[in-house]
C-alpha positions as a printed NumPy array, in Angstrom:
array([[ -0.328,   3.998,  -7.153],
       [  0.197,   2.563, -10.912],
       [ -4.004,   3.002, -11.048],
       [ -5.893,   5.395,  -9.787],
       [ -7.292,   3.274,  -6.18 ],
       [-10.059,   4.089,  -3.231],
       [ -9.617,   2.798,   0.226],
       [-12.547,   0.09 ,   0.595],
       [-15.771,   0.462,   1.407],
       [-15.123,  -1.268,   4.509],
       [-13.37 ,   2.037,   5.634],
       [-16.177,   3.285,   7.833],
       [-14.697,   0.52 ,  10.319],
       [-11.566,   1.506,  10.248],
       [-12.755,   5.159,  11.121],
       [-14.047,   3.783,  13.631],
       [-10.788,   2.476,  15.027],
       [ -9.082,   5.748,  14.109],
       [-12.067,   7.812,  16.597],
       [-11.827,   5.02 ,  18.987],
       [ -7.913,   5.367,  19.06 ],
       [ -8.203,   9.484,  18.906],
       [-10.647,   9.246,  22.113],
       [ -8.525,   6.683,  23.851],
       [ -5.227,   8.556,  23.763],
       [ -7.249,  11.758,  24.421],
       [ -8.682,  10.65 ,  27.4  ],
       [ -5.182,   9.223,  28.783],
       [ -3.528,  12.325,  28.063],
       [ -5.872,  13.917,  29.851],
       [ -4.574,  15.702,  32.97 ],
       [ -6.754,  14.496,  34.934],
       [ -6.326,  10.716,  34.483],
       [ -4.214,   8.857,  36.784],
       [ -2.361,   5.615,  36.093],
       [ -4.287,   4.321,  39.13 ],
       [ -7.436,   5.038,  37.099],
       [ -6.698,   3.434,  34.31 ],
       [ -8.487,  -0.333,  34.485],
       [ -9.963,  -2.611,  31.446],
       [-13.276,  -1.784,  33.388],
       [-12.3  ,   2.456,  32.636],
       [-11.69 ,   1.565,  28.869],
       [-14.874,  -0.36 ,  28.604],
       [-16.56 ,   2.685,  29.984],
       [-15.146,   4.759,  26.854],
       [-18.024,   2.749,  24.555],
       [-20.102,   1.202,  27.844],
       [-22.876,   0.89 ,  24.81 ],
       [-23.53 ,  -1.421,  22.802],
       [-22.295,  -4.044,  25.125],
       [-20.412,  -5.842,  22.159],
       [-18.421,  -3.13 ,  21.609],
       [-17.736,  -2.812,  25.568],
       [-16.804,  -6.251,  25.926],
       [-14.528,  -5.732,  22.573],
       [-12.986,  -3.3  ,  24.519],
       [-12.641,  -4.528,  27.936],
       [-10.654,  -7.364,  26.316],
       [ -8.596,  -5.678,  23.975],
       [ -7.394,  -3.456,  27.377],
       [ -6.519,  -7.213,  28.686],
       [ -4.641,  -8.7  ,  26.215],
       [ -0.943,  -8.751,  25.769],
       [  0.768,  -7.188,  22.4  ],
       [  4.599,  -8.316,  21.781],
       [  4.871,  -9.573,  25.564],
       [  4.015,  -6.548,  26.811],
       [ -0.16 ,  -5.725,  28.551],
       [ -1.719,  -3.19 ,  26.509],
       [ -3.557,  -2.022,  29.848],
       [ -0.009,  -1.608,  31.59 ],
       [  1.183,   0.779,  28.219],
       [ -2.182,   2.813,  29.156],
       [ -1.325,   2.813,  32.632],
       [  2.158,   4.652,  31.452],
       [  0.365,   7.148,  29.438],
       [ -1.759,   8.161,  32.279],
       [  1.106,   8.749,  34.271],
       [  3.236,  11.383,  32.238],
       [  3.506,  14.953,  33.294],
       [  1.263,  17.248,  31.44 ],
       [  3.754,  18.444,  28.727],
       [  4.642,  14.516,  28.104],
       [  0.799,  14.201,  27.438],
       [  0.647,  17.257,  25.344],
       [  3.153,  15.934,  23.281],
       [  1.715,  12.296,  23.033],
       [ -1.554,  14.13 ,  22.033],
       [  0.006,  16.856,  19.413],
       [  1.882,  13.516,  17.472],
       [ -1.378,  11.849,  17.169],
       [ -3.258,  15.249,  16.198],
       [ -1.218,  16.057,  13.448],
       [ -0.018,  13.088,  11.862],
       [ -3.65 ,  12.437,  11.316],
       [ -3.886,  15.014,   8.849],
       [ -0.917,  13.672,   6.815],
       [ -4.013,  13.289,   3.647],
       [ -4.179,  17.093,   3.587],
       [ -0.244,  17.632,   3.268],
       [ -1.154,  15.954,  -0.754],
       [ -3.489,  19.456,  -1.119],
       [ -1.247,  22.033,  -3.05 ],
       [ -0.073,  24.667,  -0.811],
       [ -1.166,  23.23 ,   2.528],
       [  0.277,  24.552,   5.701],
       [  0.003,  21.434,   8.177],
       [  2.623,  20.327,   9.708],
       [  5.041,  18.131,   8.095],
       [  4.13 ,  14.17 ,   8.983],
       [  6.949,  13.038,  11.625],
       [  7.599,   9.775,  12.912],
       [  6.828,   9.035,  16.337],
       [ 10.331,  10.03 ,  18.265],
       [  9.022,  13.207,  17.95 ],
       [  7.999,  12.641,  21.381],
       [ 11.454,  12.114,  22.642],
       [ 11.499,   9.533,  25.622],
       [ 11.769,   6.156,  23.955],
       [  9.498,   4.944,  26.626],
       [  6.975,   7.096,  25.75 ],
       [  7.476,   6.367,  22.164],
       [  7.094,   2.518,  23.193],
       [  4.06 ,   2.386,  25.343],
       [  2.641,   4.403,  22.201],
       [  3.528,   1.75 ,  19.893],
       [  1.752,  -0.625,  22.454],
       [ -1.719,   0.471,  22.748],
       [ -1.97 ,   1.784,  18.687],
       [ -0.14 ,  -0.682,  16.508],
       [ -2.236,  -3.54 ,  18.913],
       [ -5.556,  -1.88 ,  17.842],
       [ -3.956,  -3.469,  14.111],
       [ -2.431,  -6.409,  15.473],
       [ -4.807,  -7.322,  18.001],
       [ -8.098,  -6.104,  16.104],
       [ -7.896,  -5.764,  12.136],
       [ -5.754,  -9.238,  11.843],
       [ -7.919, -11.119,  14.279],
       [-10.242, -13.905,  13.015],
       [-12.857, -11.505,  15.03 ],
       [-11.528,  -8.556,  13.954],
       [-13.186,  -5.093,  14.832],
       [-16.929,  -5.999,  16.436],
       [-18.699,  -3.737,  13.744],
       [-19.341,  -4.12 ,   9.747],
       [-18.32 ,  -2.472,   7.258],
       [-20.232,   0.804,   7.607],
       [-19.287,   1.021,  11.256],
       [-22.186,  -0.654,  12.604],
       [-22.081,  -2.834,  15.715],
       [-23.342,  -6.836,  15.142],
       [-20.954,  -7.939,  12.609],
       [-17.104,  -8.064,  12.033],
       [-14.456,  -6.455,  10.246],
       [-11.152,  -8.308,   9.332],
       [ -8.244,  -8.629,   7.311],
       [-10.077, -10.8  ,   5.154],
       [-12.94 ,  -8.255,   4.491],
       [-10.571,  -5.253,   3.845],
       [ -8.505,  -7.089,   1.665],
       [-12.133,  -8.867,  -0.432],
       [-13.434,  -5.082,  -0.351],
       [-10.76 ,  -3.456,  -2.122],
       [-10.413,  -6.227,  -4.501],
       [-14.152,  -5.787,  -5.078],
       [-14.5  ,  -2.208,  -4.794],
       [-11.529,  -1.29 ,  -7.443],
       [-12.021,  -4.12 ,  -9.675],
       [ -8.391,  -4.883,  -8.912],
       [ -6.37 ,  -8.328,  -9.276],
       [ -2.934,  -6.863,  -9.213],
       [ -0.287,  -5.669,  -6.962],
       [ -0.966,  -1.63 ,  -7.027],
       [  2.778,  -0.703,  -6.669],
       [  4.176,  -3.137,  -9.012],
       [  1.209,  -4.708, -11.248],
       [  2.441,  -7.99 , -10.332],
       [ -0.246, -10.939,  -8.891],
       [ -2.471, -10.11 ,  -5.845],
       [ -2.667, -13.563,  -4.839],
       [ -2.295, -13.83 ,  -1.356],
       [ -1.604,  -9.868,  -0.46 ],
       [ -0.628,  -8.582,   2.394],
       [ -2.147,  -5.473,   3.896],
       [  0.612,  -2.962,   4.101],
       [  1.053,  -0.004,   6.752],
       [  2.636,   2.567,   3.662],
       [  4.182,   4.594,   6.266],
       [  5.545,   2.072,   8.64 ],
       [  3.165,   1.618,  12.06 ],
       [  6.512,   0.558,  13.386],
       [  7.507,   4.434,  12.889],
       [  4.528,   6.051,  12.624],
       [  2.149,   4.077,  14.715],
       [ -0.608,   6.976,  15.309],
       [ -1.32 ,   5.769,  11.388],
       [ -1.982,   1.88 ,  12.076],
       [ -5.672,   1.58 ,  11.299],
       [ -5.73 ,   4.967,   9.326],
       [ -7.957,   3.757,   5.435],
       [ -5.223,   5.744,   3.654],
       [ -2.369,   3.957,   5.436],
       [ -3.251,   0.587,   4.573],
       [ -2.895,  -0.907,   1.397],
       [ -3.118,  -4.863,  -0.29 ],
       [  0.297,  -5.154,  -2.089],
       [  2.03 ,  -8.78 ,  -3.019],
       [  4.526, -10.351,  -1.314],
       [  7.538,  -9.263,  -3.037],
       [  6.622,  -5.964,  -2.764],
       [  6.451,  -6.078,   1.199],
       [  9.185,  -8.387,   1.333],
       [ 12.827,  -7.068,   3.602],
       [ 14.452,  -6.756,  -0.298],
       [ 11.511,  -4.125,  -1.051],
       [  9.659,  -1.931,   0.362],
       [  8.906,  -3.745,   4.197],
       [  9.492,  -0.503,   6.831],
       [ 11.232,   1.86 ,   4.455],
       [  9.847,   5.114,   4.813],
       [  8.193,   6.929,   1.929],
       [  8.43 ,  10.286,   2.579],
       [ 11.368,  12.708,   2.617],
       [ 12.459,  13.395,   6.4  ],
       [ 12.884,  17.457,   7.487],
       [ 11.288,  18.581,   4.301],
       [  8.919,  20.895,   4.616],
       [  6.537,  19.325,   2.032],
       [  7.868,  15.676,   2.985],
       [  5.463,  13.932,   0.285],
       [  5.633,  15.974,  -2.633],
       [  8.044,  13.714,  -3.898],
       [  6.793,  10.644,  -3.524],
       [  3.671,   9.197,  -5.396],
       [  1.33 ,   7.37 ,  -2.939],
       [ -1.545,   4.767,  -3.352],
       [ -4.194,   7.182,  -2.8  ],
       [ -3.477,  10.519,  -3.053],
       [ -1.13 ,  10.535,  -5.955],
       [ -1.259,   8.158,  -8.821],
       [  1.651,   7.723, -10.939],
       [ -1.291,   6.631, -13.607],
       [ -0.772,   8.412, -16.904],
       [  2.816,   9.683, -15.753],
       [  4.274,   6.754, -17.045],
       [  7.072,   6.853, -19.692],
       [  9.152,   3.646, -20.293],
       [ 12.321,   3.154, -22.485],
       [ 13.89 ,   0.074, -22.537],
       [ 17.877,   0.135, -23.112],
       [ 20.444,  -2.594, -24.263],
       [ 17.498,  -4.44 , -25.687],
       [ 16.675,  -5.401, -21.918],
       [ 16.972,  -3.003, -19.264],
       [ 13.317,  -0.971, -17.945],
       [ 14.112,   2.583, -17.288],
       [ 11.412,   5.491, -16.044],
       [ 11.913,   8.861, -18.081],
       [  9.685,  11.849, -17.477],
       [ 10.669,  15.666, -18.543],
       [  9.376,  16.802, -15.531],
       [ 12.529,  16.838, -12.698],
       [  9.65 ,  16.465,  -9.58 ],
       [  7.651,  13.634, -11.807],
       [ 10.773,  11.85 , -12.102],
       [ 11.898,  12.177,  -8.875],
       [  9.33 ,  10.415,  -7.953],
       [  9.674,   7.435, -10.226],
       [ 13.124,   7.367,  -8.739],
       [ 11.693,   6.98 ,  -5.016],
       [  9.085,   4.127,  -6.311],
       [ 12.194,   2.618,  -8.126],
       [ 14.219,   2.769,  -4.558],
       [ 11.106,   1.884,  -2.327],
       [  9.975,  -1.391,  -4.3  ],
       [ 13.216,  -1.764,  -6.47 ],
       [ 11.099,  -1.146,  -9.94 ],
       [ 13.347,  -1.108, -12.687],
       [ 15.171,  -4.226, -11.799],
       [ 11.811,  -6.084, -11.272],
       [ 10.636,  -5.401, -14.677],
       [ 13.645,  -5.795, -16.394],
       [ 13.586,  -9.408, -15.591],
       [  9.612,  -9.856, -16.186],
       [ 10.25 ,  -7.675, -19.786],
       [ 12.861, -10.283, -20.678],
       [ 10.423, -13.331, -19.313],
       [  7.066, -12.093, -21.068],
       [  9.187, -10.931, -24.337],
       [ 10.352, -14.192, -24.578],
       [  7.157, -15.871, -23.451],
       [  5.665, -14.398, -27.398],
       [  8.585, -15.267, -29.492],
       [  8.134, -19.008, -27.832],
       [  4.789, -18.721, -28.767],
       [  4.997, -17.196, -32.094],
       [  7.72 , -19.81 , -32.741],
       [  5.663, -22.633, -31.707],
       [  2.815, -21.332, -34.198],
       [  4.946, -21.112, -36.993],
       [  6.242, -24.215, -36.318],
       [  3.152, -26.096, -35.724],
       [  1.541, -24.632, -39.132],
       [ -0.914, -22.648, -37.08 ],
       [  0.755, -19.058, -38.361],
       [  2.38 , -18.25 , -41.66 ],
       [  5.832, -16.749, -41.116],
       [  4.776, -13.359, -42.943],
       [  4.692,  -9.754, -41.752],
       [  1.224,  -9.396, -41.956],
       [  0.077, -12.804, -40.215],
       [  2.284, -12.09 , -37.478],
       [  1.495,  -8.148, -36.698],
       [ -2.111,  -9.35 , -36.688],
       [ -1.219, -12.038, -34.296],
       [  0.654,  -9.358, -32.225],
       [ -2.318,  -6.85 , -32.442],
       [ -4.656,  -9.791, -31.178],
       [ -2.988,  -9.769, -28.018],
       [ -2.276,  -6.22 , -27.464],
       [ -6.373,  -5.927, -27.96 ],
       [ -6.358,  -8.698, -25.077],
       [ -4.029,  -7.132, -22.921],
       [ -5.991,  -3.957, -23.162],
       [ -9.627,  -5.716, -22.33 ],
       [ -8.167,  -7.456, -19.239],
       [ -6.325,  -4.23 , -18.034],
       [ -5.727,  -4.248, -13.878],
       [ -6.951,  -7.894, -14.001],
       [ -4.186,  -8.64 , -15.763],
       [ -0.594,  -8.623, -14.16 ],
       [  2.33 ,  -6.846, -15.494],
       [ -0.111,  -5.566, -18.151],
       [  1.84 ,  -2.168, -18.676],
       [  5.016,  -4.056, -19.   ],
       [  3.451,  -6.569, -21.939],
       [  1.893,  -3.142, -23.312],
       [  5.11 ,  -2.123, -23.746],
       [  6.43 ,  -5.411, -25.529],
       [  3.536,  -5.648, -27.644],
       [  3.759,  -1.422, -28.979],
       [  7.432,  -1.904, -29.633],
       [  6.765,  -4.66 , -32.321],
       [  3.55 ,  -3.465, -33.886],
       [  5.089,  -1.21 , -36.266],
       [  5.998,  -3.395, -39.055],
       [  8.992,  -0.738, -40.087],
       [ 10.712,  -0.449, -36.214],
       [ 13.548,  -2.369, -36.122],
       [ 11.912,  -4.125, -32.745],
       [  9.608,  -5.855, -35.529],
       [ 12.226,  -6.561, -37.985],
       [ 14.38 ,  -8.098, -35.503],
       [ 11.27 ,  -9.999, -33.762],
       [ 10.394, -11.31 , -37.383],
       [ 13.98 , -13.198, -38.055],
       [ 14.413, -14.472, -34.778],
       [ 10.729, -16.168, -34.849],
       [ 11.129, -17.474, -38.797],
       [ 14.815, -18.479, -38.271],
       [ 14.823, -22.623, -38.689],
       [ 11.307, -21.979, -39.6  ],
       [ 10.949, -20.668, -42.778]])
């Protein structure tokens, strides 16, 4: 999103979720298949080898998601009339090429939520048996019985994804807002509660902070623009569209973060980050905490005798940490915002300096 980002190596297991999903609802959907057919021992049979994976499955068919028994979900889908089916399968299908609608002038279809297949039951018992393969797989202690490349003996987690992409991209910061990463949460960018054919999809899932995923944020709003015919091409996404490089910050009223692009579709995009995560306000309030943060310091310097209250002691002071800031990069957090701070009052003939350079000598000089 703010950096350019790869799903994890670990993604190989989460393919293998997505092709274990594909084949289940395939096989429901399936005219043939009867609810009456439709048993943990018949889902076990869908991997009968290697018999970790089979067991896996037999008791993933058996266990309960949100009170309700994945196996009786199944059961439902097995029992819809052949258009019902067709239309359980077609959602699935295409929202599973949602990476390709990033490709300039692709002709998919347009990513829908998952009313598109009308009967709310329908749309529930779908919910059911996909988001569980998330709930009841990914954020188990045991996770999904392969490893990372998609091998069975081993297990993939929550924990793994989220200590892969760490790894992998060299990251310590909140991708959407360069805030901390401590304690992330892996979120579904389009919602599984909406699209749920997406749950375990690499590209869906991304580590964020929690502020970011929190109800005031982002949580289950939907980034994408509904009936459009190219619903992403406004939106940035953590993937397939970095807003790395794009970037252009003013700051007005001497406190206030604003995005400004001369591009209209660039900065409509900054505008849906801004209302998906609530941006502008967020950094408004760390630009204010981390500008004040270096006058403190450079105050306490001065004061202390361990900086001379001159221009040039101070802009080397200031260049010192820019330099820093620079090094550390995406281990950092809310490096672009100190950036920022620290390029605004590096020119010793801005009035940013000028201003910076009373307030810190004032009392001190």
């Amino acid at each position: 999103m703010l950096y350019p980002i790869n799903p994890p190596s670990c993604s190989p297991a989460l393919d293998w979720a997505v092709q274990l999903q594909r084949d289940l609802i395939a096989k429901l959907c399936d005219p043939n298949t009867t609810r009456a057919m439709v048993t943990p021992q018949w889902v076990r049979a869908l991997r009968a080898n290697p018999q970790e994976i089979a067991d896996w499955l037999e008791g993933f068919a058996g266990r309960k998601f949100e009170g309700v028994q994945v196996i009786d979900a199944m059961k439902y889908i097995a029992n819809l009339n052949t258009d019902e089916k067709m239309a359980a399968l077609n959602y699935f299908s295409n929202n599973h090429r949602f990476t390709d609608e990033f490709v300039l002038g692709s002709t998919v279809s347009p990513t829908v939520d998952v009313s598109i297949v009308g009967n709310p039951q329908i749309q529930s018992a779908l919910k059911t048996i996909l988001v569980a393969f998330y709930k009841n797989g990914l954020l188990y202690l045991d996770g999904f019985p392969i490893d990372g490349n998609g091998n069975p003996g081993q297990c993939t987690n929550r924990n793994v994804f989220v200590d892969a992409f760490k790894k992998d991209n060299n990251i310590n910061v909140c991708p959407l807002c360069d805030g901390d990463l401590n304690g992330p949460e892996v979120d579904h960018w389009l919602p599984e509660s909406k699209y749920p054919a997406l749950s375990c999809h690499p590209k869906n899932l991304v580590p964020i902070c929690h502020d970011c995923n929190s109800p005031a944020n982002k949580h289950d709003k939907v980034p994408l623009t509904a009936g459009h015919a190219q619903p992403f091409e406004e939106w940035f996404h953590p993937y397939e569209r970095t807003a790395n490089g794009q970037m252009n910050l003013e700051i007005r009223d001497g406190r206030n973060v604003y995005f400004a692009s001369d591009d209209p579709l660039i900065q409509k995009r900054f505008e849906n980050l801004d209302w998906l995560i609530n941006l502008a306000k967020r950094w408004s309030n760390i630009y204010q905490r981390e500008k004040g943060l270096y006058i403190k310091t450079l105050r306490g310097q001065i004061a202390r005798g361990k900086l001379r209250p001159e221009p040039d002691a101070v802009l080397e002071k200031i260049q010192e940490w820019k330099e820093g800031v620079e090094d550390r990069g995406i281990e950092d957090s809310y490096s672009i915002i100190k950036s920022k701070i620290l390029e605004m009052i590096s020119n010793p003939e801005s009035a940013d300096f000028k201003a910076l350079l009373q307030e810190i000598t004032n009392g001190n000089s």
